[in-house]
N, C-alpha and C positions, 0 to 999 in steps of 0.2 A: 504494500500500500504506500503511496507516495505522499507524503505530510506535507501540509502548508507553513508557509510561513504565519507567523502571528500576524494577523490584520494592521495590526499598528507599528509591526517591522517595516509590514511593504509599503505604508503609506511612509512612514520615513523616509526607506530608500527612494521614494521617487519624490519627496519632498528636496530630498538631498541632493539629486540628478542622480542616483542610480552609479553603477557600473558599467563600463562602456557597454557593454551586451544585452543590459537591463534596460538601458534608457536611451540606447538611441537607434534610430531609426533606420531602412534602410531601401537602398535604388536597385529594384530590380531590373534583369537584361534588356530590359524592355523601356528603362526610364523613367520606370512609376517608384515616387517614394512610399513606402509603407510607415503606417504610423507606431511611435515606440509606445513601451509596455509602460515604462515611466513616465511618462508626458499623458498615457493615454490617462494615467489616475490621478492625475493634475488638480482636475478640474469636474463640474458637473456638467451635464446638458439635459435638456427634457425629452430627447429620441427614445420612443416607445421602445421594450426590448419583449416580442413574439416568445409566450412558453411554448417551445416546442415537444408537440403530446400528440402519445398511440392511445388507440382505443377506445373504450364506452366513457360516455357522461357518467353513463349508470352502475359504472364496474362496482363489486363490493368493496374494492379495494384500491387503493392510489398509491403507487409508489413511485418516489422522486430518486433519481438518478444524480449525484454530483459526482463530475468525470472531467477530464483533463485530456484531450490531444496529445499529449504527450506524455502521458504515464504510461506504462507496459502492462500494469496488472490492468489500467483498463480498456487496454486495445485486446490483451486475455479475455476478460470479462464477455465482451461484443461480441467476439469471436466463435467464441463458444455456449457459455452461458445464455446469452440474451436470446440466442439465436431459437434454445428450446423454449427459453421464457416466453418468447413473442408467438411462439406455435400452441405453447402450450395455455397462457393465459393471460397476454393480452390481446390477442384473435379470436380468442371465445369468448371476449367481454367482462373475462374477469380482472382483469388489472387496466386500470387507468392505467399507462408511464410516463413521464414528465420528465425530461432531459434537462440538466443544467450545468452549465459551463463553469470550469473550474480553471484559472490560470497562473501558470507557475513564473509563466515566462514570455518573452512577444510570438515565440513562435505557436504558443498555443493558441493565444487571442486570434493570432493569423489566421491561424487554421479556424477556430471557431468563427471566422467571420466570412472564410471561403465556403463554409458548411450553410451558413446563414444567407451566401447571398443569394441561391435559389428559393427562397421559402420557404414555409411547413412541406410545400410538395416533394421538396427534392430533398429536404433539410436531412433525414437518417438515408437515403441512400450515398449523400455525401460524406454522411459521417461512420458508414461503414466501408467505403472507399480509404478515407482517412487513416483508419482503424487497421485495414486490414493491410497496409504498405508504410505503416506507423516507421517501423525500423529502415526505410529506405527513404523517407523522404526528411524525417527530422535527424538525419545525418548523411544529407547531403551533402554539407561541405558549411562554406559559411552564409552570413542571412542573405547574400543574395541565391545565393544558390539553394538555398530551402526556400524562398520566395517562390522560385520558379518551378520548383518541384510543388509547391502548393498551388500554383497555378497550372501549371499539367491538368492535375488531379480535378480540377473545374472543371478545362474544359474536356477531359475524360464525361466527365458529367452532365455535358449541353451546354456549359456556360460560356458566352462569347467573352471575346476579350476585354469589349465596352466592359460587359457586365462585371468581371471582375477587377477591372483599374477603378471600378464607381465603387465598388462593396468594400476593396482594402484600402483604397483610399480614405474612405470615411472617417473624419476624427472626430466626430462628434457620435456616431456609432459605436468608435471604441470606447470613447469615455463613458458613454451609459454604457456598453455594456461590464466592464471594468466596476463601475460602480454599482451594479446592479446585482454580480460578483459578491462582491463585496458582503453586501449587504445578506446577501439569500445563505450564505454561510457563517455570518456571526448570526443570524436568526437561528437556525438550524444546526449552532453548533457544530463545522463539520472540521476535521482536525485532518484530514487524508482522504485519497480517492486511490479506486472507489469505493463512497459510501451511500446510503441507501434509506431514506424515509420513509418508511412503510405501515402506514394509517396514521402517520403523527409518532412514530417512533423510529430512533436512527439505527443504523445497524452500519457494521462495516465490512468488506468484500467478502463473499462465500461461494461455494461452491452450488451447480445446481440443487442439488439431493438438500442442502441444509436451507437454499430457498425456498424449496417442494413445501418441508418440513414447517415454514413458518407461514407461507401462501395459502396452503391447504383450509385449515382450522379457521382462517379469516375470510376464508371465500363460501365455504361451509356455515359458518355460525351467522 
């Protein structure tokens, strides 16, 4: 499981400017600047930020996802787990799931914001593109060369090249969603991803069989 920094570490370092890698920004081959991870938590904006969510209104059960682009245990998690999860019971209407972004670093926001710029429509088939080439594209080389490997991965996905110089360029999309971060993990508590909300209670990463085990009795009772 891959641990956060304390909320008011990383508002320091970006209060601070950050570390060169943390806080500044960078031009991809293409001449687009992307926005840094320190500058993005700067500041606020009022840019609405889309919960992106599977399944029933009605499901008996809701559970919220906080997850990271670049963590391994939760590119594992996608991988594997989610995949019986989503067949098993958020396609039969028993689990609401509710995906939320966790960021360590700019290359995660990046990617959450490549995943973001198609929509709810496109939003998890990008983010299991993401997930499933996690180890090849977040060590590509340096930020520009992860830049362009996250922009492949779009337009692998339908996205023209408008469409992604307008989604990574956004700064005021990074700062809501940075802030928005922020906030949805000092509410909820979350100390590492991935971890897991499940009817109002946290849990942290598990195997299918120990999901079974806690889904089951909630979907039942």
């Amino acid at each position: 499981m891959n641990r956060l920094l304390p909320i008011a570490l990383v508002v320091l370092v970006a209060l601070a400017g950050g570390i060169w890698w943390v806080s500044q920004p960078a031009t991809t081959s293409a001449g687009v600047e992307l926005p840094a991870f320190g500058a993005a938590q700067a500041s606020e904006s009022s840019v609405e930020v889309t919960e992106m969510v599977l399944g029933s209104e009605d499901a008996p059960v809701t559970m919220i996802e906080y997850a990271s682009f670049t963590c391994p245990h939760c590119a594992s998690f996608h991988q594997n787990v989610f995949k019986q999860l989503k067949a098993d019971y958020i396609d039969t209407g028993k689990v609401r799931f509710i995906y939320r972004d966790v960021y360590f670093d700019k290359f995660g926001l990046w990617a959450a914001m490549v995943a973001r710029c198609g929509g709810e429509e496109k939003f998890f088939g990008i983010s299991d593109l993401l997930y499933k080439s996690q180890s090849e594209w977040s060590r590509a080389g340096d930020p520009v060369a992860i830049a362009d490997s996250l922009r492949k991965i779009g337009r692998l996905a339908g996205l023209t090249d408008d469409q992604l110089n307008s989604c990574l360029t956004d700064e005021a999309k990074a700062k809501t969603l940075v802030g928005w971060y922020q906030e949805n993990v000092a509410k909820d508590d979350i100390s590492g991803t991935p971890s897991f909300v499940i009817n109002g209670k946290k849990h942290s990463n598990m195997s299918y069989d120990e999901m079974k085990s806690l889904l089951d009795p909630l979907v039942d009772g």
